[in-house]
C-alpha angles and dihedrals in degrees: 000000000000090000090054099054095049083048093061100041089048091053085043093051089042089052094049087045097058103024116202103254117221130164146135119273112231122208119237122257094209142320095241136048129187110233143172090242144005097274096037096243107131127081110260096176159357113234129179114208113246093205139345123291129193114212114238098207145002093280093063126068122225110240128176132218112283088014110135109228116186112221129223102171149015117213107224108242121247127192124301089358119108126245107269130167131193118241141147114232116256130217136061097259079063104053099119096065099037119125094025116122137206153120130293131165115265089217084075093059151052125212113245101186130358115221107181135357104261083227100152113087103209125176108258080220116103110262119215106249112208122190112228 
């Protein structure tokens, strides 16, 4: 009786330890964004939502319709894919959500003030970053 149990908190330990992995896979947007800078963190404008959009999937950000959203980067379209860029929506009646980036399709909105030219082209892949 004593070896059973062992034997079942040890499976069970074993299970917890190397969890079974499931998801969805998501197709890419693009392979390249226009950005400010090299790592997309400037601002490169400010945008007002035209009308409300409901984010598909964890990578888009819900706006409504009037909300400010500042933008840090702009996908490069390919092929049959839509224009999206990447923002945080902007204001106090939004705090909730702020800080929070993703994608959203540029269709939906209209650019209120430019801040800076999104002049630098930076694959939208992870880089490795190494400490010196």
């Amino acid at each position: 009786m004593t070896q059973r149990v062992y034997l079942v908190v040890l499976l069970l330990c074993l299970g917890l330890m190397c969890p079974l992995v499931t998801g969805i896979f998501m197709d890419k947007l693009a392979s390249k964004k226009l950005c400010a800078d090299d790592n997309c963190v400037y601002t490169i404008s400010l945008a007002r939502a035209e009308e409300d959009y409901n984010a598909p999937d964890c990578r888009f950000i819900n706006i409504k319709k009037g909300q400010l959203i500042y933008v840090y980067s702009k996908l490069v379209k390919e092929k049959d894919s839509g224009e999206f860029w990447a923002g945080s929506v902007y204001g106090e009646q939004y705090e909730d959500h702020m800080g929070t980036v993703g994608y959203f399709p540029s269709s939906l909105v209209s650019e209120q003030h430019v801040y800076q030219e999104a002049n630098k082209t930076v694959p939208t892949t992870v880089r490795n970053l190494q400490k010196p």
